[in-house]
Phi, psi and omega in degrees: 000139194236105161240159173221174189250139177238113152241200171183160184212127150227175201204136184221161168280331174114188167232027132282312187268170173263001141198139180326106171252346169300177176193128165249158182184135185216148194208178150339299192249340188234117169263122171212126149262151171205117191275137123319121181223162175113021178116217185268303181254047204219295197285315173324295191307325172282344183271301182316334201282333177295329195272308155008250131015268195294342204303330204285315174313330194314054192219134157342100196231146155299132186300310150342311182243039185226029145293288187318307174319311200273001193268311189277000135334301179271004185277327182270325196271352166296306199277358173272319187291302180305329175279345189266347193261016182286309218261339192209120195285324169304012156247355162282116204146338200268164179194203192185136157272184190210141172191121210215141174238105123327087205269117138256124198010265179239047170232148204240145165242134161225129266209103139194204215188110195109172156281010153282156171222203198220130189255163156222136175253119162216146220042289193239333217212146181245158200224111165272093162350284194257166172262142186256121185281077183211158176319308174284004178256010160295314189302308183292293174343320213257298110182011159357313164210163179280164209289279195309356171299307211279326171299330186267002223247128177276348158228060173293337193253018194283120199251149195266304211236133144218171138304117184155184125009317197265352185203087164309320180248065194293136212244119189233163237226074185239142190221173138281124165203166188296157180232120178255086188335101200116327193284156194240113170263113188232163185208118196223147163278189184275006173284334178262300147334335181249007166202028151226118180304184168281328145341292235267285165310319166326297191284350188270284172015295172270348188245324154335355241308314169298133211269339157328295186265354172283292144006273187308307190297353192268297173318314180283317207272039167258303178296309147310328168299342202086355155056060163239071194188153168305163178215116170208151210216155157230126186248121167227141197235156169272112172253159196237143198290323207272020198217029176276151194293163158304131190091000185232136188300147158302145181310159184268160310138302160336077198275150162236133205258118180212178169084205217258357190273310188326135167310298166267130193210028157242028149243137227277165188220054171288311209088200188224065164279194171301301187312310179293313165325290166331301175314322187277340179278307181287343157290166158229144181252089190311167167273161165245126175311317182175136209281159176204133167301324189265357200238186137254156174302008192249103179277147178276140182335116179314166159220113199291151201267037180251336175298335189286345186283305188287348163260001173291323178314307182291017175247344180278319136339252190327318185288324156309308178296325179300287183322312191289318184262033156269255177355327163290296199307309175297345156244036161259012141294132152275168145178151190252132167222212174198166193270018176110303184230027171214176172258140196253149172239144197222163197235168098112234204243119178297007173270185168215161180232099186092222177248033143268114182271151162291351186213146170231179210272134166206036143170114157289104162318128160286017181269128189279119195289340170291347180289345182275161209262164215280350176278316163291006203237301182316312166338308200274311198275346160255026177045155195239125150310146161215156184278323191177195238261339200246355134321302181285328158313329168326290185288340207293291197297329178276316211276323173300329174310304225272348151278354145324260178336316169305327193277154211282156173305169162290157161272142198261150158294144191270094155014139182283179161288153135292006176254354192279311160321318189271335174272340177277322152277346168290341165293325183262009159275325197274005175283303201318292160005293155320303208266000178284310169314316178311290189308324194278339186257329183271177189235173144094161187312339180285342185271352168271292181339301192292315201278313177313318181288343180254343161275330152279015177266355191263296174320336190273351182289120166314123169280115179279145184250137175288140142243140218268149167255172173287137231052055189201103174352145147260000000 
């Protein structure tokens, strides 16, 4: 049995977006959609550099090899997307699903990895092939929600696994299957997928027969859906060469290339129903100075640097205003510590921050911290807090008591004895004695001294005034 693929591939920009990042290619032997993600100057790029990349399969490869082929094929265009947003930083970031079918004589290898997928139609009923690698089809998997949930879930479009910048070590999704004469194959991004039901593709499939205008009619009815994503789609059927009517040409072999890969790839390859029309309208097709494969022609808008000023300013502003009444509120603090040997009264906060203290010194004490007792000495040195200036005169006032206290009794003199007392005034009645005598019998200067000594002993004596009583003279 000799069979080959009658395909077609189209690409549309959508009617929201402004340039295309998807890319197709379809050829004889290889079919890959590849969604583009990361941006303006990001997402285009990874998908071209992947349909790129793989284009070198579009040959005859042995069937034997040709899972491994097609695995280290999107495994090497990963590792080009990753040297390219490595080499160039405005590209970090970017990335690409991939759902790529490889034809070796009558086996399909299939490769994939992202949210576009790949449908089979064979006989009567279509088959959604792959699994879409996203948070909600984690969620469903899990049973977390329902099929109608997972359509309404606002992050249906949150991707797990792709190839790029976002997933180094991509994990791909590969299989082997028979390629069967009559099966119909479509491969689509989610642009298309995410607003025709399944219902909706089964029957255009089937009622269609040129993979051209099936191609086109799957497109426009993305774009009635509101188009607002890229849309790109391939339809290819398995034909058995020996079993073409006489006269009708064998498939053609040409492969086509669309979406952002595309030489022109800013023209849309829809066909021209209404919907595309419509599309084409909201668009304009700048000229382009020149071409570059990798960019699209739409540069982004200059933008003036005074909204980024004023607003660094008013953070700078503000971020001043935090510090600054941080700082007030921290010297409307007290704490009492010390300076190694007296006790200190201090304005603001005893941590300090970095090498900026935080407190400075407002009044040295004369209490000497070794007189304080050892437990309040600890106290101190590891500083005590005040609510404000007359809390801290407070403690101020205690911590002097408790040196006051601390401190050892005076020493006392010990009292004379009482017998040393008693020979020391009997020597000095009989001195007196003596010198009374002297006095009183002698002449000549020593007996005026003793009398001068004895009027002042008489003066220094209080005079008491009598007062008469009774019988007795006034």
């Amino acid at each position: 049995m000799s069979i080959a693929l009658r395909y077609a591939a189209r690409s549309d920009v959508g009617l929201v977006r402004s340039n295309n990042q998807d890319s197709g290619y379809a050829g004889s032997h290889l079919l890959v959609v590849a969604d583009g993600m990361g941006g303006h100057a990001g997402g285009d790029v990874a998908s071209s550099v992947a349909i790129g990349h793989m284009a070198a399969l579009d040959s005859d490869t042995p069937a034997s090899d040709i899972v491994a082929t097609l695995e280290e094929s999107v495994l090497e265009a990963n590792q080009e997307i990753l040297r390219r947003a490595r080499d160039e930083p405005q590209l970090r970031g970017l990335g690409t699903t991939i759902t790529a079918l490889l034809r070796a004589e009558d086996k399909f290898a299939l490769a994939h990895i992202g949210d576009s997928r790949a449908y089979l139609l064979r006989g009567e009923e279509t088959v959604q092939i792959t699994k879409d690698h996203t948070f909600v089809q984690r969620l469903l998997d899990e049973g977390r929600l329902t099929e109608d949930e997972a359509e309404r879930h606002p992050q249906r479009s949150v991707l797990m696994r792709v190839l790029g910048d976002v997933d180094a070590d991509p994990e791909l999704d590969l299989s082997l299957r028979a390629a069967h004469a009559g099966d119909r194959w479509m491969l689509c991004s989610d642009g298309l997928s995410g607003l025709v039901s399944l219902d909706t593709i089964d029957a255009t499939l089937k009622e269609i027969e040129d993979p051209g205008e099936c191609a086109d009619t799957l497109v426009q009815l993305a774009l009635k859906g509101g188009g607002p994503d890229n849309i790109t789609c391939i339809i290819a059927d398995v034909v058995e060469l020996e079993d073409l009517p006489r006269g009708v040409e064998a498939p053609s072999t040409t492969p086509q290339i669309v979406g952002s890969a595309a030489r022109n790839r800013h023209r849309p390859t829809s066909g021209s129903g209404p919907a595309a029309k419509a599309a084409a309208l909201t668009r304009e097709e700048p000229e382009i100075p020149y071409a570059d494969e990798d960019f699209s022609e739409e540069e982004p808008p200059r933008r003036s640097p005074w909204p980024v000023l004023v607003v660094l300013g008013l953070l700078v502003a503000l971020l001043g205003g935090l510090l600054w009444g941080g700082y007030s509120w921290s010297q409307r603090q007290f704490h009492v510590g010390t300076d190694g040997t007296r006790v200190v009264l201090y304005q603001g906060l005893s941590q300090d921050l970095g090498p900026i203290s935080l407190s400075t010194p407002l009044e040295y004490t004369d209490i000497a911290l070794e007189d304080l007792p050892e437990v309040t000495r600890q106290q101190v040195e590891n500083t005590i807090s005040a609510s404000d200036r007359e809390a801290a005169d407070q403690i101020i006032d205690r911590l002097e008591q408790a040196a006051v206290a601390n401190q050892p009794p005076p020493a006392v003199s010990p009292a004379p004895s009482d017998a040393g007392g008693a020979s020391d005034a009997g020597g000095a009645s009989d001195a007196s004695g003596a010198g009374g005598g002297t006095s009183v019998g002698g002449t000549g200067a020593d007996g005026a001294q003793d009398d001068t000594q004895q009027s002042e002993s008489d003066d220094t004596r209080p005079t008491l005034t009598s007062t008469p009583g009774e019988g007795e003279e006034s």
